[in-house]
C-alpha positions as CSV (number, residue, x, y, z in Angstrom):
1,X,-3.0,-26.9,-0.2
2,X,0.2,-25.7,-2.0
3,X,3.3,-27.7,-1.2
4,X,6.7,-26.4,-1.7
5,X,10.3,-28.1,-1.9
6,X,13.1,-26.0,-1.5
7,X,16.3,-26.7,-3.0
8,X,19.9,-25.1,-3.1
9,X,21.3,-24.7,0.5
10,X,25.1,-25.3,1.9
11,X,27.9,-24.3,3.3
12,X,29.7,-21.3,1.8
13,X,32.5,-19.1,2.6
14,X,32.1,-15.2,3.3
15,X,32.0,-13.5,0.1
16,X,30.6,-16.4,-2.2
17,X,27.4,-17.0,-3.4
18,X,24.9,-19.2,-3.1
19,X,21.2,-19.6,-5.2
20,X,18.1,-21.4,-3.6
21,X,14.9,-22.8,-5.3
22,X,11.5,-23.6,-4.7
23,X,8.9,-25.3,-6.5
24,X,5.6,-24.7,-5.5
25,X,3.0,-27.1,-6.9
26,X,0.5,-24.7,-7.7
27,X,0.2,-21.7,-8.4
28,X,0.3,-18.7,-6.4
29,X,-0.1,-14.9,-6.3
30,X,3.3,-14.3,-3.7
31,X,6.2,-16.1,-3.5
32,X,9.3,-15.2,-1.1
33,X,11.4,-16.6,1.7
34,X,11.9,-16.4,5.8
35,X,15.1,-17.1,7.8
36,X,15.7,-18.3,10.9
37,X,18.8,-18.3,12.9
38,X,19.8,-19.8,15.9
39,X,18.2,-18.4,18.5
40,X,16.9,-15.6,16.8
41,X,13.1,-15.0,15.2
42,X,11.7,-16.1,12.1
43,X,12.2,-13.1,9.4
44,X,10.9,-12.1,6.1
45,X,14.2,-12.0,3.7
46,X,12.8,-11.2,0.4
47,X,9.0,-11.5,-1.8
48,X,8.1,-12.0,-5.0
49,X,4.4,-11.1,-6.8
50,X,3.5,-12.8,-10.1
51,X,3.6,-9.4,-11.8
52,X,7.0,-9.0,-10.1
53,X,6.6,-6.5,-7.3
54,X,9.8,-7.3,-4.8
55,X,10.3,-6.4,-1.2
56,X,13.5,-6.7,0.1
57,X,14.7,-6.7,4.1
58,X,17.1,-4.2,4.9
59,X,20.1,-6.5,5.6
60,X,20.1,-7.9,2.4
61,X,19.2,-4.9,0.2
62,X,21.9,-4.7,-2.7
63,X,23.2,-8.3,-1.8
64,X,20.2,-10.6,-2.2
65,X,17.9,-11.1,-5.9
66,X,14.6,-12.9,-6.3
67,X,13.0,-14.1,-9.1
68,X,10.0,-16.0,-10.7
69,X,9.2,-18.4,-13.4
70,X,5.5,-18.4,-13.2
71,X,5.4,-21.1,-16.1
72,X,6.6,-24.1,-13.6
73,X,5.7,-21.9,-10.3
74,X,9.2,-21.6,-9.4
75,X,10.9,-19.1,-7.0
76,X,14.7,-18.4,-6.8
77,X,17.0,-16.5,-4.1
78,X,20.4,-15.5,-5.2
79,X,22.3,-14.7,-2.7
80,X,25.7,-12.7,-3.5
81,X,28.5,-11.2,-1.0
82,X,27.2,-13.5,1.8
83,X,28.3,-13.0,5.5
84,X,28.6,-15.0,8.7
85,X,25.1,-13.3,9.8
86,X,23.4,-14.8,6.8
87,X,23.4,-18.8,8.6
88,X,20.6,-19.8,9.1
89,X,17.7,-22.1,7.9
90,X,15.8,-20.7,4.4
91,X,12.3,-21.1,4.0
92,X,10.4,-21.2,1.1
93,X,7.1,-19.5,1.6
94,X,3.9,-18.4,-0.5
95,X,0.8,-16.3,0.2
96,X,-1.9,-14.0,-1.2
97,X,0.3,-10.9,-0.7
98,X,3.8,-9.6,-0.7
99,X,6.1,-11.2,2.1
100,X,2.5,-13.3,3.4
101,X,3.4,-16.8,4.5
102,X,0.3,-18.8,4.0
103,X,2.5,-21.7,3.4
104,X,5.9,-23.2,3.9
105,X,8.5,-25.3,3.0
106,X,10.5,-27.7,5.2
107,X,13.4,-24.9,5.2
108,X,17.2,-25.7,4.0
109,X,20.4,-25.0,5.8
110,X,22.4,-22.0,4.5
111,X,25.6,-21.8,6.5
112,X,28.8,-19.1,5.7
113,X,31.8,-20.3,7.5
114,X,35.2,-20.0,6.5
């Protein structure tokens, strides 16, 4: 059983940034993270592999980085040029492929309000 604790969520404004974490406690081939939005279904957002393979969704192509430190099984979401459509709550998720969630975290809010 992998357990993961997700860190970095809040209320920003449209056009700032924000940069989530997650610590997994062992290790794992993929890492990424899901969204869900009021009233709206769970989504992929982004993946990570261990050799660094990335998938992206479309909606936050060009706006949204992830990357890996393998050494301490940690995962990291930047997210840049955020908008309204972006609240939601973040999970942290990992699997044995790219953008499988095998398990998650407890989610955090992410909210972009003016």
């Amino acid at each position: 059983q992998v357990q993961l604790v997700e860190s970095g969520g809040g209320l920003v404004q449209p056009g700032g940034s924000l940069r989530l974490s997650c610590a997994a406690s062992g290790s794992i081939y993929a890492m990424g993270w899901y969204r869900q939005a009021p009233g709206k279904q769970r989504e992929l957002v982004a993946s990570i592999t261990k050799g660094g393979s990335t998938f992206f969704a479309n909606p936050v192509q060009g706006r949204f980085t992830i990357s890996r430190y393998n050494a301490n099984n940690t995962v990291y979401l930047q997210m840049n040029s955020l908008k309204p459509e972006d609240t939601a709550v973040y999970y942290c998720t990992a699997g044995a492929q790219l953008g499988l969630a095998n398990y998650w975290g407890r989610g955090t809010q992410v909210t972009v309000s003016s």
